[in-house]
C-alpha positions as CSV (number, residue, x, y, z in Angstrom):
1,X,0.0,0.0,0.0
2,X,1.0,3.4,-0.4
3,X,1.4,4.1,3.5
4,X,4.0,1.0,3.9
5,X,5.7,2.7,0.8
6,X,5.9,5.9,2.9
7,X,7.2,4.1,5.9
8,X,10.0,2.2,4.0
9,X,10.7,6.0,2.3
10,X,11.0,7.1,6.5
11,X,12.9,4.6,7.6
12,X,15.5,4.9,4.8
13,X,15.5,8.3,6.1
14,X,14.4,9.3,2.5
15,X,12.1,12.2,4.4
16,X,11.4,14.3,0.7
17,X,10.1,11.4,-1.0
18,X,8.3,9.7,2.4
19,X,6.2,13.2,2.5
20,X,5.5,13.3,-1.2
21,X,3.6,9.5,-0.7
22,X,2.0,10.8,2.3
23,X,0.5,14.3,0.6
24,X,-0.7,11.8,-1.3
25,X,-2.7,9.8,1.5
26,X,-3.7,12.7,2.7
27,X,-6.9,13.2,0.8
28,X,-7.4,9.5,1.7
29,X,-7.4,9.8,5.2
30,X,-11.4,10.2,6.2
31,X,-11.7,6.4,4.7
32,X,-8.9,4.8,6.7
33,X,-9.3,2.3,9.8
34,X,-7.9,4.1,13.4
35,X,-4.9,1.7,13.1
36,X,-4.0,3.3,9.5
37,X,-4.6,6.7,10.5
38,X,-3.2,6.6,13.1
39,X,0.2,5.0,11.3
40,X,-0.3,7.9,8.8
41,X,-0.8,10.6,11.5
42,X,2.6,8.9,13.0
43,X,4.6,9.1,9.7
44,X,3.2,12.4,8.5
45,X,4.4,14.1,11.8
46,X,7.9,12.6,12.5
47,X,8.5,13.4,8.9
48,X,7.8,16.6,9.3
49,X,9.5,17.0,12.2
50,X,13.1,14.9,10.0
51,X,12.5,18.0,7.9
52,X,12.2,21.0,10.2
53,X,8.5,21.4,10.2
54,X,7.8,21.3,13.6
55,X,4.4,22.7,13.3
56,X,2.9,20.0,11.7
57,X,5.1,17.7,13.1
58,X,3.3,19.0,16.1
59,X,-0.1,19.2,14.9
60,X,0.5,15.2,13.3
61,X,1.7,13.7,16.6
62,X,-1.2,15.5,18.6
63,X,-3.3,13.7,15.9
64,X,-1.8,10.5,16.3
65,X,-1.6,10.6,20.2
66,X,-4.5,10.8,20.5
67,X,-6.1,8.4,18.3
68,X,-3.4,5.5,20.6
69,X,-4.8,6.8,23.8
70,X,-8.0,4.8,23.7
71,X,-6.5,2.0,21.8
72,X,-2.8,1.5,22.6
73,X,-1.9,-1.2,20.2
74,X,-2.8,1.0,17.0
75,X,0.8,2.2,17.3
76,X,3.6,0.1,18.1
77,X,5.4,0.8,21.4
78,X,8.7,2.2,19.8
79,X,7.0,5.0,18.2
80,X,4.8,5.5,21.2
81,X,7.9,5.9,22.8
82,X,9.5,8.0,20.1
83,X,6.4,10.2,19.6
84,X,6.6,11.4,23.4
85,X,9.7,12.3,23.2
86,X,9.3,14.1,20.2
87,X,6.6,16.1,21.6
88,X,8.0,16.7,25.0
89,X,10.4,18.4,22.5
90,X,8.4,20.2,20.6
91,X,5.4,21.1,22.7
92,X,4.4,24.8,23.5
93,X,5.2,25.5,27.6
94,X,4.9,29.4,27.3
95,X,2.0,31.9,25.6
96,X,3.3,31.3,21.9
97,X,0.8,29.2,19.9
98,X,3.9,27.7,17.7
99,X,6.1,24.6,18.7
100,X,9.2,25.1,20.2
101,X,12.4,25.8,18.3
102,X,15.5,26.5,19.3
103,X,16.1,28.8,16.4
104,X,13.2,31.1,17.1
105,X,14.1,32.2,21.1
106,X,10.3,34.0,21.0
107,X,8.9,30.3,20.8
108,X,10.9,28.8,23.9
């Protein structure tokens, strides 16, 4: 399927390509099962993040927590694992409504 295509892309850390696949899920997503959307939501927002875009790598993950909060096993545990981290990273703590960077002090 076109989302394992987009994983293999991921884990060959071919980020470019693995987002062009999943812009092309994207229109797809309102027909998928939990368990695919929430493996898209996964691999949407951790490539984002590869590539810098840690808005929607933020606004992904959110997505893709919470659809493994009321059904853990949609997700397997590694990502869960690599998912929080990733968003303890990039998660707002102060007023500004964009994720954190290091780059941009105002957002820390």
């Amino acid at each position: 399927s076109d989302l394992r295509s987009a994983q293999a892309l991921y884990q060959d850390a071919r980020y470019e390509q693995s987002m062009l696949w999943l812009g092309e899920l994207e229109g797809q997503t309102a027909d998928m099962e939990r368990p695919d959307l929430a493996h898209f939501c996964y691999l949407r927002g951790m490539t984002a993040f590869r590539l810098g875009q840690r808005e929607d790598a933020l606004h992904y993950l959110v997505l893709a927590d919470v659809l493994s909060v009321e059904d853990k096993s949609v997700l397997p545990e590694q990502w869960r694992s690599v998912m929080e981290r990733t968003l303890q990273e990039i998660t707002p703590t102060g007023a500004s409504p964009h994720a954190r960077n290091s780059l941009r002090p105002d957002t820390i």
